[in-house]
N, C-alpha and C positions, 0 to 999 in steps of 0.2 A: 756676335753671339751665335753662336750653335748649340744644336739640339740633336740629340742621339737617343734612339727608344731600348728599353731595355725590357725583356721580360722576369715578371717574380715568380721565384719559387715557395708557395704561402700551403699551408698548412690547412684544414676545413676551419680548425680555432681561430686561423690568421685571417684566412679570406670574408668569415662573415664582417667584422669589424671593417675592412675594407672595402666592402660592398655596401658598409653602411655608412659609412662616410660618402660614399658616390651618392647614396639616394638621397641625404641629408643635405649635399649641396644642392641635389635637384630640387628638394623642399624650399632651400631659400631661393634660388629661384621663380618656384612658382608661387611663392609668397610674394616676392617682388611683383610681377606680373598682377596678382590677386588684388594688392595694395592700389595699384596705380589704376585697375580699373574701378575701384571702387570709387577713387577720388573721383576719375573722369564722370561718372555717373552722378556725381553731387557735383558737380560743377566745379571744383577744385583742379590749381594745375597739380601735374603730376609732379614726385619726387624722383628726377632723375641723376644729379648731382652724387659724384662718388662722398663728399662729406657730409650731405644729407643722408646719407643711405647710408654712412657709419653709423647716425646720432640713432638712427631709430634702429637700425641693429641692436646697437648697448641699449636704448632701452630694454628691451626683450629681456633680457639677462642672461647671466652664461647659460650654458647645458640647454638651450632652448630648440637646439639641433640635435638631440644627441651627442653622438662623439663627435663632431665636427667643430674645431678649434675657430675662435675667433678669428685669427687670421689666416685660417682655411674660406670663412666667408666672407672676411674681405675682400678675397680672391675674385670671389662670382659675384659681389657687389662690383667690384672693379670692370668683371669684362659685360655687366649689362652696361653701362654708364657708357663704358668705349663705345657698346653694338649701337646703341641709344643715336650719342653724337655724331659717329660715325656716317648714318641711317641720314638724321637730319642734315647733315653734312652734303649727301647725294643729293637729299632731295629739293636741297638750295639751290644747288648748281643744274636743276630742272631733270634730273632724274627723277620721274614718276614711278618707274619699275621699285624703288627702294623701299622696303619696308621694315617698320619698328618691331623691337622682338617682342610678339604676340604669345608664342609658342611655348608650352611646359612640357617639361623634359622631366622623365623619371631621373635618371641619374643625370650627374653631370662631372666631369673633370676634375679633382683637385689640386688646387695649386700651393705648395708649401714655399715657401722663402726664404730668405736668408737666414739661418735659426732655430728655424722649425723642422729642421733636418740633418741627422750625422750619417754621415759615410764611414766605415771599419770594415775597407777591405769589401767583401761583396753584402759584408750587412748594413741594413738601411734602417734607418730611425726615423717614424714618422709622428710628431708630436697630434696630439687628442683635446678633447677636450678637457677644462680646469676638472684636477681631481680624479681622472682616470690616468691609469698605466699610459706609456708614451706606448708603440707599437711597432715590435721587431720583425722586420723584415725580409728576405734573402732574394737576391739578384742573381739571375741564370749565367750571367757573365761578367767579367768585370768590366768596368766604363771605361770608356775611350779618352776621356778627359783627370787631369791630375786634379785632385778635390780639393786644392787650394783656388780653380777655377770655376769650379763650381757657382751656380747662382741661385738657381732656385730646383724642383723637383716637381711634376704635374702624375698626378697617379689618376688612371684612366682606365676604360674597360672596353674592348674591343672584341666581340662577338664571345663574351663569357670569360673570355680571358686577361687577366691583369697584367698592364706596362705601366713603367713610369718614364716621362720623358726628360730629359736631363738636361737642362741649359745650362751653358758655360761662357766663359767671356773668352775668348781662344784668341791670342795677336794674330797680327797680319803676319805670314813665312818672312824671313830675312833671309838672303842668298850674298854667295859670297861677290866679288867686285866682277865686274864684267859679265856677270852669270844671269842677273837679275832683269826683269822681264822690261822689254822696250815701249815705252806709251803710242811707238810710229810706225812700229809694227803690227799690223793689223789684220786679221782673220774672221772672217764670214763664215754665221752660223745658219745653216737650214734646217729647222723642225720638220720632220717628217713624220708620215705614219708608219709606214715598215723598215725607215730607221732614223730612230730618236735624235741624230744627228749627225750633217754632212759638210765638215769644215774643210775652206778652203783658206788655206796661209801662205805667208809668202813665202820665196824661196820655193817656189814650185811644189810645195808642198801642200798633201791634203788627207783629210783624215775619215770615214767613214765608218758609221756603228752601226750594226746589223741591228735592227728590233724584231726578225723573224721568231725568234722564241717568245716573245712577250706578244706578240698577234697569236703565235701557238696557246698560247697559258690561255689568252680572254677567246678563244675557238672552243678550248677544250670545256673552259668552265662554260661558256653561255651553253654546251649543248647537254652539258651533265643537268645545271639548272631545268633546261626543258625536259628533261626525261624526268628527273623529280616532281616537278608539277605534274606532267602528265600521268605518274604514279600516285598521287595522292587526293586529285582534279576532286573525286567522285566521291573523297570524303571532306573535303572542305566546308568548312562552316559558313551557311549565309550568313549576309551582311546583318547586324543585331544580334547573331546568335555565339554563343561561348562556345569555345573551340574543347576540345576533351583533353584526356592527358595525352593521348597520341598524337593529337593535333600540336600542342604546347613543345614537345619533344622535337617534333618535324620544322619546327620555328625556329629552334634552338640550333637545331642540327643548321637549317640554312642559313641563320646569322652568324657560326662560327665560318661556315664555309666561304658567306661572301668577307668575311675579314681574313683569312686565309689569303685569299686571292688578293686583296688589295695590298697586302703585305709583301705579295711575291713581287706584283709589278712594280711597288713603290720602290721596295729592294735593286728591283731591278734597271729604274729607272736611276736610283742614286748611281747604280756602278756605272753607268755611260756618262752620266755627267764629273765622273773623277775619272775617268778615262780622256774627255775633253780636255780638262783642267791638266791634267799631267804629260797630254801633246802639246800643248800649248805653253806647258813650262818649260820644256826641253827644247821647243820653238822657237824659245824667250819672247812669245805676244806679249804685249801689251796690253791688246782694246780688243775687245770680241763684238762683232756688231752682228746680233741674232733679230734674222725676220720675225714679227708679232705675225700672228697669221690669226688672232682671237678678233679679228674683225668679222671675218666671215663664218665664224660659226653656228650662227645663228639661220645659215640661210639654209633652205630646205632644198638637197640632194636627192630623195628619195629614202626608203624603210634602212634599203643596206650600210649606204653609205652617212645616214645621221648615226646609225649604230656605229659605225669604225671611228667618228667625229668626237661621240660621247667618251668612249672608252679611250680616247688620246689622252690625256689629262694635260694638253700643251701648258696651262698654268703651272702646273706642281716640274713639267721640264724645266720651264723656264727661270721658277724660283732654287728648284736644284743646281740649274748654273750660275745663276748669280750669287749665290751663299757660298759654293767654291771658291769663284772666281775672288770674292772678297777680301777671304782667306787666303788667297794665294799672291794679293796684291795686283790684280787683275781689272781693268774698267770695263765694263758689260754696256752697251748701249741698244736699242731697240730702234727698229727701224719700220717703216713699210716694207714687206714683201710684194706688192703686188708685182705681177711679171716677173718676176726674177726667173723662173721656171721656164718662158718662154722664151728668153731672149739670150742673144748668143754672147759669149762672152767675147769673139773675136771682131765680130763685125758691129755686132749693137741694134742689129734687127731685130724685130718681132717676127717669132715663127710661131707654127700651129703648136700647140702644146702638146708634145708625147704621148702616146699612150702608155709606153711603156718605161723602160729603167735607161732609156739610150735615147740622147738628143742630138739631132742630125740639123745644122743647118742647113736650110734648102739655097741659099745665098752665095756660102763662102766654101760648104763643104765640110765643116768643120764638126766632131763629132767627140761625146763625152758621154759621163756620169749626169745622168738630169740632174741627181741633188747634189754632185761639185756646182755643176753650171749654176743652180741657183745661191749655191755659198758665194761663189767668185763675184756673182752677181752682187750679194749683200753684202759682200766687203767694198764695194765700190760705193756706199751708199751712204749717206751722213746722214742724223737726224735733224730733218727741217721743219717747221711752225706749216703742218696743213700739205705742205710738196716734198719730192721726191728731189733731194739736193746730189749729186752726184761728185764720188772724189777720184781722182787719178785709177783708169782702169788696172785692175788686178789682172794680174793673167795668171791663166786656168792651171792645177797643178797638175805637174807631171810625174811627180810622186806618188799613190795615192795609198794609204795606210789604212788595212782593212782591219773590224775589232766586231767583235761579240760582245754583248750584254746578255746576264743571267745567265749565268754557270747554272742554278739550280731550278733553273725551267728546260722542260718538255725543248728537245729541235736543240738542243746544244750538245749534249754529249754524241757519243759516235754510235750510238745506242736509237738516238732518236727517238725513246719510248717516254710516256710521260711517266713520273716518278710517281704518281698517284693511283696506276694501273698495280693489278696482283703482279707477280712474277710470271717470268717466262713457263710454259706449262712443261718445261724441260725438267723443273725441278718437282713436279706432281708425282706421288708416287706411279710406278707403273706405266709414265710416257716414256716414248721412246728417245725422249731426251734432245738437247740442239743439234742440229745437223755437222756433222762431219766436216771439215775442209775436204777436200781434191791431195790425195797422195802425193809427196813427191816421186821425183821417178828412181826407179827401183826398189822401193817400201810400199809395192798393192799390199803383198803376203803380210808384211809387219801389221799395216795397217787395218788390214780386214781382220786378223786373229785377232786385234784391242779393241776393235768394235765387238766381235764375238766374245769374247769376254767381260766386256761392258754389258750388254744385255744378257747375258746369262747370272752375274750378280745380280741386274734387277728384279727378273724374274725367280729369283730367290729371296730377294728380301722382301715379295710381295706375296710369297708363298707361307 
């Protein structure tokens, strides 16, 4: 199954009815929530059961959400039940950190299903409640998926603005004879922070993905974020008190902006992980075995470096390569990383760990890519019950296949300027415009007459 986000093009007529459907799933929500604690308070267990939580739905009777279809709220009947078991689940197996869903949500996600939804091209149909109009749609793009594969459709709101998420049942790739990917061939993936990923495969082969734009994008946003606070610090509303309309707006404005952002990087983090997938299909891999590094997140580095920790999203890497790889006929396996980073791929030492992007060992001599050295490391690694199982050492590539992620973030084009900045002040009226190249030789006189001519139309059309 895959999912693909899309954005709608909706209309003010379009968009309230869809906004209200959001807030109408929020309501059965916090009815659910409401329900269960009223029981706990008289002594009653709770009803957490997805067909108990049908039966008293239908009691209610239809239309009792507004426009929200029956099985729009089976939907959010369905995923408290999961969050419910799920919770309890943890907390069996002695996770005390686990908690039940407490929390009411104004809006929340909805989910349509097999039926409750037509596709015609880029228009969408999203069934309503018994006895209102169904509700026509339009899509910014057309989907990625043939709507014969289609499954179900989640329509959601992401800082003001409407997507719907598009699940599809998609086969595994089939390749012609000899082409298709080897289960014995094997390749080491290292998660990094300044790049999303450092594979090393056989055949001396290795593949590196730059995440410098994507560190650029969360630099650029966390310092816009502080200049906005410190712009509006001194009208903020205390705690208890109602914020104004300007206050409301300034809210608005930064809820679209932080969804903006998480949009870029997510974007951005899809296209390294189909960048992986497609070296590795030309590769013919078989088995990817990517270091988990979510062990240590939790430990305390210091202010800088928990901030570069948070903003990693190693979980949402992780699940981008393995939803690839699926698809691609691919087996993903997860290992321990510890040391990998520090140890040589030639000799099998422990050495001091880098500071920098270049690992020397003090031993053998032998010098590389820190994140190949920690791939080549994790391709050597099997998963074992609690130990660190080791398989035939890999050796380190001598190919190394350099790639960029996020064409549409800041530090990629040749420009280097962030897309979010005005334009260059070259095109302001009345500046002297961008600077000249260097003449070739014997074209000063050419050259300086088209610059004098160049500013003398300016200076005319500014007159």
């Amino acid at each position: 199954m895959r999912t693909a986000r899309v954005g709608l093009r909706v209309t003010p007529g379009q968009r309230r009815p869809c906004f209200g459907m959001l807030v109408a799933a929020g309501d059965v929500w916090s009815c659910l929530l409401d329900m269960n604690r009223w029981r706990r308070h008289r002594g009653l267990h709770g009803i957490v059961n997805f067909q108990e939580l049908c039966r008293e739905l239908h009691q209610a009777g239809p239309g009792s959400f507004g426009e929200l279809a029956s099985v729009c709220a089976e939907g959010v009947l369905r995923r408290f039940s999961d969050a419910w078991f799920a919770t309890a689940k943890r907390r069996g197996e002695g996770d005390v950190s686990a908690r039940f869903p407490r929390r009411k949500r104004r809006m929340m996600p909805v989910r349509f299903r097999h039926g409750a939804f037509t596709i015609q091209g880029r228009r969408l149909r999203l069934a309503t409640a018994r006895g209102r109009p169904d509700l026509w749609v339009r899509l910014d793009r057309d989907l990625p998926y043939p709507a014969g594969q289609l499954r179900s459709v989640t329509l959601l709101n992401e800082g003001g603005r409407l997507f719907v998420e598009v699940t599809a049942e998609v086969p595994v790739a089939t390749y012609p004879p000899s082409h298709e990917p080897d289960p014995s061939r094997v390749a080491g993936v290292d998660p990094g922070l300044i790049h999303p990923y450092a594979v090393a495969g056989p055949d001396g082969q290795g593949l590196l993905v730059s995440g410098r734009a994507i560190r650029a994008e969360t630099h650029l946003h966390l310092h816009d974020t502080k200049r906005r606070q410190r712009a509006v610090s001194k009208r903020a509303p205390k705690p208890g008190q109602a914020g104004s309309r300007r206050w409301r707006k300034y809210r608005a404005r930064q809820r679209k902006l932080e969804a903006r952002h998480k949009r870029r990087v997510r974007q951005a983090q899809h296209e390294a992980a189909t960048t992986v997938i497609e070296w590795a299909v030309r590769q013919r891999v078989g088995t990817l075995t990517i270091g988990d590094p979510r062990g240590v997140l939790a430990l305390q580095a210091g202010r800088r470096h928990n901030k570069r920790v948070r903003d990693w999203r190693i979980g949402h890497l992780i699940g981008c390569l393995k939803d690839k790889a699926e698809q691609a006929g691919i087996t993903l396996v997860l290992v321990d990383e510890r040391g990998t980073s520090s140890t040589c791929p030639a000799c099998h030492r422990r050495v001091p760990r880098p500071k920098n992007r270049n690992f020397t060992c003090t031993h053998c001599a032998f010098s590389g890519h820190r994140d190949i050295v920690g791939g080549a490391n994790i391709a050597s690694r099997t998963p074992g019950s609690g130990t660190i199982t080791t398989r035939e050492p890999t050796p380190f590539p001598t190919v190394i296949t350099h790639r960029r992620t996020g064409r549409h973030l800041p530090g990629v084009t040749s420009g280097r300027r962030d897309p979010r900045r005005r334009p260059h002040h070259g095109t302001a009226p009345g500046s002297p415009g961008r600077p000249w190249p260097a003449p070739p030789h014997g074209e000063s006189l050419a050259h300086t007459a088209r610059i004098s001519q160049y500013h003398l139309t300016n200076e005319a059309n500014i007159d």
